[in-house]
N, C-alpha and C positions, 0 to 999 in steps of 0.2 A: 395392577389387575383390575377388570373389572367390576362395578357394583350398580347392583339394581335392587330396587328398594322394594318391588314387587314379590308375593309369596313364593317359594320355589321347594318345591319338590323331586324326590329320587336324587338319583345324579346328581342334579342343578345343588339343590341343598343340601349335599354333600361338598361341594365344589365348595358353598358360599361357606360353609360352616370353617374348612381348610382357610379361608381368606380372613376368615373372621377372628380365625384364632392364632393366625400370621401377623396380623396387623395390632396386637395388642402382646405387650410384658407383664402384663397384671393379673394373677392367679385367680382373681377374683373375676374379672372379668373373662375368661376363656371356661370357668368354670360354669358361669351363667351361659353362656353359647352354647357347650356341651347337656348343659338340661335343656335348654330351650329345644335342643336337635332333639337328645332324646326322649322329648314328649310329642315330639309331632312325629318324627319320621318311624316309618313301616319296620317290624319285630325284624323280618328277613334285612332292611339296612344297619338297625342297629346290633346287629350280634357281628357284623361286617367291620363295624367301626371300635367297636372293642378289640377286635381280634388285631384291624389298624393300626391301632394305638399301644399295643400292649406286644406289638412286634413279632403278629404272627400274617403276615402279606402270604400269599400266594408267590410261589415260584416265579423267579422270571421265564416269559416266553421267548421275548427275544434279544438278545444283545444290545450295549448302549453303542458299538459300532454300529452297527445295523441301523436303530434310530436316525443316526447320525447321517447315515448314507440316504436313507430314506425321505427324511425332511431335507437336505443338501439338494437331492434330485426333484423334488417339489418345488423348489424355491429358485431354483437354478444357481447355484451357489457354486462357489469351487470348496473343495477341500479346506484349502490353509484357512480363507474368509469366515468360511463354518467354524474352523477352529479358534481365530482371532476374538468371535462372536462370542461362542463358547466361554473362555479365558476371560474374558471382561465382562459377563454375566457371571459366570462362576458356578451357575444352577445347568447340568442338560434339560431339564425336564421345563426349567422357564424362558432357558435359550431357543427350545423348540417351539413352543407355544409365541413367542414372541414372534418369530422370524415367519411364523407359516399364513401366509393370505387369509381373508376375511373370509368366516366360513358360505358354503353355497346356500344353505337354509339349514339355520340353528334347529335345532331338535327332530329335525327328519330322520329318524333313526328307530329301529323299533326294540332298542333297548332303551330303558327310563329310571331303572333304578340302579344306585350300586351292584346291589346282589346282582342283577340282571349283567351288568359291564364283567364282573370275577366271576361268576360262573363261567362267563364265553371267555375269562383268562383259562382258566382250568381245561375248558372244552380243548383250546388250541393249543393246547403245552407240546405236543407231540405232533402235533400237523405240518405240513409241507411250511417251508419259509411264504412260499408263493400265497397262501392261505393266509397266513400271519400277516403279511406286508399288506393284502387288498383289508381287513379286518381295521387293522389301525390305520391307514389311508383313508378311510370312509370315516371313522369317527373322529379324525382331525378335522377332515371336511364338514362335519355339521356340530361339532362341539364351540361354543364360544372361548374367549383367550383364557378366561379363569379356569373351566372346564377343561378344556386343553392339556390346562397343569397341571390341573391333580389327573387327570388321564395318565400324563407323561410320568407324573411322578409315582403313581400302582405299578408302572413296571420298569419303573429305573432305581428306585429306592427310597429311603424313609422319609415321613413326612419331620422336616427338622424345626419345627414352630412348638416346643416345649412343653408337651401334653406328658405329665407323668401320670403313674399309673395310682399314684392317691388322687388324681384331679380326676381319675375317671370313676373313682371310688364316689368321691364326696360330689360329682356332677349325677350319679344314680340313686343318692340316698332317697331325695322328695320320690324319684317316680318307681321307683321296689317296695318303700317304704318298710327298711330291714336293715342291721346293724351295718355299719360301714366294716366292721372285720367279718363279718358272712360275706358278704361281697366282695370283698377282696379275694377269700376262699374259693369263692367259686368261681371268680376269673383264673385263677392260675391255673396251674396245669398244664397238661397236654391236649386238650379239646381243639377240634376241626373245623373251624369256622362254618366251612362246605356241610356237615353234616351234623351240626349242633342248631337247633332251634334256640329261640328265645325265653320261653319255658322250660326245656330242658337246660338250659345256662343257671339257671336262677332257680332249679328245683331245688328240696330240700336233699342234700345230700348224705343225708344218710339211707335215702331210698334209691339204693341202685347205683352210689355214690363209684367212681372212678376210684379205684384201690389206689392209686398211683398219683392222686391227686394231693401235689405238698402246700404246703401254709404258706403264705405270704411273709417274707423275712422282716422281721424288727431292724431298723438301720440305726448306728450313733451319728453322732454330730459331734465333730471336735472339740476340746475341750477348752485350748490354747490355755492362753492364762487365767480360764475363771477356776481351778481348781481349788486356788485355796479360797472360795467362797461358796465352798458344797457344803460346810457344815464336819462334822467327824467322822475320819475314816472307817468305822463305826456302821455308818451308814450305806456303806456301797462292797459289795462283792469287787473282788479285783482279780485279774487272770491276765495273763499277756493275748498281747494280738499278735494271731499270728500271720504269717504271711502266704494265703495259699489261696484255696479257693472253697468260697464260703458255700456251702453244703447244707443238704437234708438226707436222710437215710431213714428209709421208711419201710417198716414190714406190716403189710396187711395180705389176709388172706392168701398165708403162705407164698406171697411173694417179697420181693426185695427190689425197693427202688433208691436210687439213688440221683439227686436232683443238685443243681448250682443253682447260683442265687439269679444268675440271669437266665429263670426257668426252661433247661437246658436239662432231659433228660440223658443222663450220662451213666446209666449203670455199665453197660459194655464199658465201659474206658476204665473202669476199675474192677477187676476180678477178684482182686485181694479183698473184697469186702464180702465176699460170698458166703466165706464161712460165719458173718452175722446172721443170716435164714434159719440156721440153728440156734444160736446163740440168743437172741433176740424172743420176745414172746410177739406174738400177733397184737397186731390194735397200737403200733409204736413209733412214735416221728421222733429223731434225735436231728436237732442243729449243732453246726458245727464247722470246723472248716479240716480242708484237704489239702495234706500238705506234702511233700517227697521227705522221705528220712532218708542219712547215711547211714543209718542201724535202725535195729527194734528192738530197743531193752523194754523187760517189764515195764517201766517205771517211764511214763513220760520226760520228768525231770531231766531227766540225762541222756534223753536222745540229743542227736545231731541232726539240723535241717538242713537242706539242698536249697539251691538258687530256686526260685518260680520260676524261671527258664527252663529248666528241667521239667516242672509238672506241664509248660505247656507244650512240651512234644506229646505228650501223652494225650492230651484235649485234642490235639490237631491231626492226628491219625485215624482213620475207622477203624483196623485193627489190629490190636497190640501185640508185638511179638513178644517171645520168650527172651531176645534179647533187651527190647525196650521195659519191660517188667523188670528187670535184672538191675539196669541202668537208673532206672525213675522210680526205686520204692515208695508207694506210699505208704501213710495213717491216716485215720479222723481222727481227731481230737475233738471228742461231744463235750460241749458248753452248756447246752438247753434241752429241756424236755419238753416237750411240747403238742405229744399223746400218748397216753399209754392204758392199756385195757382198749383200747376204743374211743377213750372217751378225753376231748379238746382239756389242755391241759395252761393254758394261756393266759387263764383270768386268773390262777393263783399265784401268788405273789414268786420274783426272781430267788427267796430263799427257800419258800418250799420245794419252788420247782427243783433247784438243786440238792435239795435233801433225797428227794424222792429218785435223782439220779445217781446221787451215790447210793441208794438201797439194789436199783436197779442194778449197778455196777458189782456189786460183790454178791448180789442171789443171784445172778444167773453167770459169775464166773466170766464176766467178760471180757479179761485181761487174760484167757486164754487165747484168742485173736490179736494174733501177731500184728495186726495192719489198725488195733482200737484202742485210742486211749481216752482217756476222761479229763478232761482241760485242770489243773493244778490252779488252786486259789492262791492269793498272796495275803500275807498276812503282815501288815502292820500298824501303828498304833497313831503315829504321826505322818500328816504331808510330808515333812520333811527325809523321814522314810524310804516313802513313796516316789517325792523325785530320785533320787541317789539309787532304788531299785529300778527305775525308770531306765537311766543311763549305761544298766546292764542289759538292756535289750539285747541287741546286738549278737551279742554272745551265743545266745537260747535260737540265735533266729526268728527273731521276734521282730516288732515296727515300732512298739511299745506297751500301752497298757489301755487294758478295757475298765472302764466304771462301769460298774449295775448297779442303782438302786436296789436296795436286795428287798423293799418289799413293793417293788415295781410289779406288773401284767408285761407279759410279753405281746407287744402293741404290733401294729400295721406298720410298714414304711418308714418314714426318719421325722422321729418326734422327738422335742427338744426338752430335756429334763431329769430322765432317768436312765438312758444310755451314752457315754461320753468313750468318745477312743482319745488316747492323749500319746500319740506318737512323738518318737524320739523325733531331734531336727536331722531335715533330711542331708545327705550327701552334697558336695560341691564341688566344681570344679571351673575353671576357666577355661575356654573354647573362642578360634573366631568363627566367625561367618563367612561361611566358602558358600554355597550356594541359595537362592531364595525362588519362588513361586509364587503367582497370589494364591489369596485368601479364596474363601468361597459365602457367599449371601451378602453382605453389609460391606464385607472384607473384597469383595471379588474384585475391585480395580486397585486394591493394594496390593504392594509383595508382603506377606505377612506370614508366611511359611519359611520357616530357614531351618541348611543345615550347616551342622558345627564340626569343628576339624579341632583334634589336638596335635600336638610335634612327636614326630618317629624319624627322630635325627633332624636329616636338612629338609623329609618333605611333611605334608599335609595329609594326616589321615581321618578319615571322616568318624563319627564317635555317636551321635545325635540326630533326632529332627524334632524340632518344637515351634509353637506355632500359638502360643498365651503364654501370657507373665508381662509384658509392656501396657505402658498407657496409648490411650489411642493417640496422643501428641507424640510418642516414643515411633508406632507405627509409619506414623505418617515422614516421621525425621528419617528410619530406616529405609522407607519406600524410596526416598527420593535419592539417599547416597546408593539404592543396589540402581536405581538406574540410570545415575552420573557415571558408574564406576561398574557397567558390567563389560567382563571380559568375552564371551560369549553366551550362544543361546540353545540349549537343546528344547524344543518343542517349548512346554510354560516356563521349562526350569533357565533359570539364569546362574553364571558361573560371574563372580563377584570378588573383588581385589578382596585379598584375605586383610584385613584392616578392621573393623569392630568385634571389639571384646565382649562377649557374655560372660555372667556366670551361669551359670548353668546347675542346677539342683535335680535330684534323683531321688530314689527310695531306695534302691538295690542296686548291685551292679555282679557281673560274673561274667566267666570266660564263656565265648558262642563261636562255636566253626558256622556259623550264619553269615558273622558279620566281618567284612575284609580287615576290620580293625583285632577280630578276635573278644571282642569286648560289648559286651548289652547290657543297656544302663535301663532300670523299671521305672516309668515314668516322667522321663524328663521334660523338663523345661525350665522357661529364660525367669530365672530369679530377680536380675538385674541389668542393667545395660553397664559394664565396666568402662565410663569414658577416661576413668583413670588410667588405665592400662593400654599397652600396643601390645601386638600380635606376638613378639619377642618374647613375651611375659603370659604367656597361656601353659596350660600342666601340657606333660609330655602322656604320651600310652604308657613309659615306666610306670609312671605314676599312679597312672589308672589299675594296671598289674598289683601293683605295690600293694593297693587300697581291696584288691580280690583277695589278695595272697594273706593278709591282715583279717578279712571277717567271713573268709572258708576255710 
C-alpha cells in the first residue's frame, strides 16, 4: 500500500492510520498510532473509529458479488481471471483496490471525512442498486490505492490488523484523561455510532446512563502448568468452567437485560430468564455463563448439561419456538457480582463480591427460578486435590476449573495474575486430509485451509475443518504435497489423495443433523502432523459415536 509522509486528514487519516497499524505486531506501537489519531482527528471521526474497532460497522450496502462484478466490468476482466486474482490475494477489499486503474484526481470528491463516507453508507442502504453502483464507482475513481482499501473494506468486512478493545482503552487514556475501566464502560453497550456524539460517548454515566449498558467482561489466561506456583489453594476461589455462553443479566429500572460476552444483546433469545424482573431488586448486573440443562434440579450440583450445539440453535434463530424452548433448556449459572443497589461493585475484592452474592441468593429466594443458579465453589485443601477434581470435569459438563484470586477487583479484559482457567486436555482424534483451500492475508498463496475425513466402513466421511496448529515449515511442506497430488478442483477448494495424517484436537463433540457425518466437533484443530501414520490408521465415525455415547 501506499505511504506519504505528508499530514492527512478525514478519510486520508483514517486510510493511513488502517495501514499503519497493518504494518506493525507490536501492541505498543499500534497503541501509539491509535492516540496519535485520536488526538488530531475530528470528535464526529473518532466515535466512528471506536464503534470500528469495537465491531459495530454499519450494515452492508451491497454485496461482495456485486463488488466483484463491478470492479471485473471496470477493469475489463473476465470472471475466472477476477477470481484467480482474488484466491491469490486472499483479501476482496485489497484484490479490488489493487486491480482498479490509477485514480482520475485523488480527493475530488466532496466527502472528506470518515463520518462524511458512513453516513452516505447509511443514506444508501435501501436505494436502487443503480444508486449504489454510480456512488462506489466515483469514490474508487478518485480515492488513492490505500484509500481504496479501507473504502473496500467498510463494506466488505472487518478490519483484520489486531486492534483489541483494551488497545482502544489504553490508546484513550492520555486524551479523556479517566480511568481505563470508566472507558471501557462506556464503550460497551448498545450505542449508535450514527447517533452518539463524542461527549455523549464519554459522559458521566450515571446522568442519563443507558439502563442496558453491561460492564466490560474480566477474561483468564490459562493456567497450563504454572499452577503449582500459585502459592496455597487457600488463596484462590475455585468453580468449574463451564461450557456455554458467557453472560450478564442486568436489571435496572424495571427492566431486564441480558447481554453475551461478544456485546450481543440477547434478551429475546432467552425467555426463561424473565421471571428474574421480579426476582431480582433494581440497580443489579450478575456475570455468569448460559448454558442448556437436561433437567432443573434445585441444586446446581446435579444438574445435567447439553452439548453447546444445542444452545447454539437458540443464538441463531430470531424467534424461539415452543418447540425449541422444549429442546434447548437453559440456566445462568451467576459466578460474579458486579452491581447491586446501583452502585459499581468491581473494586471489591472476588471474596466479598461472592459473599455479598450468596446473601443476594437466599434474601430474595432466588432458587425459586427454575432457569437460576449460583455457580458451586470447590473446596480443597491441596493441588493435588485439585488436579484429580480437575479430571472429573467431564462428568458436570464442565472444560475444567476456574482460579480467582479471592481477594482480587474484578478487572477490564485478560489480565495475567488473578484469573486462571485450567481446562481439562482437549479431545483427539486421527483424521486425513481430503480437501484444502488457501489461506487468506500472509497465508493467501498457500493452501492452508484443510478438511479432514474419518473411516465409515470403505468410504471417507468428512468430520472437520481447521486451518492453525502447524509451523509455517509444516504449511509450506502441506502446500506443496495438496498441489503435487490434487485429484480435482472445485472453484478455491482442491480434492486431494487422502494420504496425510492429522491429529486433530477438539473441546467437545455431539451428535448434529447439520453435519452429513452426524457429528460436530467444538473447536477444532491440527494438534499435530502424524508422519507416523497412513490413512489405514485414522479413528472411524464409531469411534467418534462411541466418544458422544461416553460424555452424554
Amino acid at each position: 500500500m501506499e505511504n506519504n509522509s505528508q499530514p492527512k486528514y478525514g478519510f486520508s487519516a483514517f486510510a493511513s492510520l488502517v495501514q499503519e497499524l497493518g504494518d506493525t505486531t507490536k501492541n505498543n506501537e499500534k497503541i501509539a498510532a491509535l492516540q496519535a489519531y485520536f488526538k488530531s482527528a475530528s470528535d464526529k471521526d473518532k466515535v466512528w473509529v471506536i464503534a470500528i474497532f469495537s465491531g459495530r460497522r454499519p450494515k452492508r450496502m451491497v454485496t461482495s458479488t456485486q463488488l466483484q462484478a463491478w470492479c471485473a466490468a471496470t477493469v475489463e476482466l473476465p470472471e475466472w481471471l477476477f477470481s484467480e486474482c482474488y484466491h491469490t490475494v486472499g483479501d476482496l477489499a485489497e484484490t479490488i483496490a489493487l486491480l482498479l486503474p490509477p485514480p482520475l484526481e485523488i480527493g475530488s470528491t466532496t466527502l472528506q471525512t470518515l463520518f462524511d463516507y458512513l453516513a452516505t453508507f447509511l443514506l444508501l442502504g435501501k436505494a436502487e442498486e443503480s444508486e449504489k453502483k454510480e456512488f462506489i464507482l466515483s469514490c474508487w475513481h478518485h480515492l488513492d490505492t490505500a484509500e481504496r482499501f479501507v473504502f473496500n473494506k467498510l463494506i466488505t468486512g472487518g478490519f483484520r490488523i489486531g486492534v483489541s478493545q483494551n488497545m482502544l482503552v489504553q490508546s484513550l487514556i492520555d486524551v479523556l484523561q479517566i480511568p481505563s475501566a470508566t472507558i471501557a464502560h462506556r464503550i460497551s453497550g448498545n450505542w449508535d455510532p450514527a447517533k452518539t456524539d463524542w461527549a455523549t460517548l464519554f459522559a458521566d454515566p450515571t446522568n442519563g446512563m443507558d439502563d442496558s449498558k453491561p460492564y466490560p467482561f474480566y477474561l483468564a489466561y490459562p493456567v497450563e502448568d504454572k499452577w503449582a506456583t500459585l502459592g496455597s489453594p487457600d488463596l484462590w476461589q475455585v468453580e468449574w468452567k463451564w461450557d456455554g455462553i458467557r453472560g450478564q443479566i442486568i436489571k435496572r429500572n424495571n427492566q431486564l437485560f441480558v447481554w453475551s460476552r461478544g456485546e450481543e444483546l440477547i434478551t429475546d433469545k432467552f425467555p426463561e430468564f424473565s421471571s428474574l424482573l421480579e426476582l431480582l431488586p433494581n440497580g443489579t448486573v450478575l456475570d455468569g455463563e448460559i448454558i442448556c440443562l437436561e433437567n432443573r434440579p434445585n441444586e446446581v450440583a446435579t444438574f445435567t448439561t447439553l452439548p453447546f450445539a444445542l444452545l447454539q440453535t437458540r443464538i441463531s434463530r430470531k424467534t424461539i419456538s415452543k418447540q425449541q424452548l422444549a429442546a434447548a433448556p437453559v440456566g445462568f449459572i451467576a459466578y460474579d457480582l458486579l452491581e447491586l443497589d446501583s452502585i459499581d461493585c468491581r473494586h471489591l475484592p472476588m471474596k466479598e463480591r461472592r459473599q455479598t452474592l450468596e446473601s443476594l441468593w437466599k434474601s430474595r429466594d432466588l432458587n425459586k427460578s427454575i432457569a437460576f443458579y449460583l455457580s458451586p465453589t470447590i473446596n480443597a485443601t491441596t493441588w493435588e486435590e485439585l488436579v484429580a477434581i480437575r479430571l472429573q470435569a467431564r462428568l458436570v459438563g464442565s472444560e475444567g476449573l476456574m482460579l480467582k484470586r479471592v481477594d482480587s477487583p474484578y478487572q477490564v479484559g485478560r489480565k495475567v495474575g488473578d484469573w486462571w482457567k485450567w481446562k481439562i486436555d482437549p479431545f483427539v482424534i486421527d483424521a486425513v486430509l481430503i480437501y484444502a483451500q488457501k489461506g487468506h492475508g500472509r497465508r493467501s498463496n498457500l493452501y492452508t485451509d484443510y478438511t479432514f475425513a474419518v473411516k465409515d466402513g470403505d468410504r471417507l466421511v468428512t468430520v472437520a475443518k481447521a486451518y492453525s496448529g502447524l509451523t509455517d515449515k509444516e504449511f509450506v511442506q502441506v502446500d506443496a504435497f495438496v498441489k503435487a497430488n490434487s485429484i480435482e478442483k472445485f472453484g478455491p477448494v482442491r480434492t486431494v489423495k487422502p494420504e496425510l495424517v492429522f491429529e486433530i484436537a477438539f473441546e467437545g463433540i455431539a451428535a448434529s443433523n447439520r453435519h452429513k457425518s452426524g457429528v460436530a466437533l467444538r473447536f477444532p484443530r491440527m494438534n499435530r502432523w502424524r508422519t507416523d501414520k497412513k490413512a489405514s490408521d485414522i479413528n472411524t465415525l464409531a469411534d467418534l459415536k462411541q466418544m458422544i455415547a461416553a460424555y452424554h
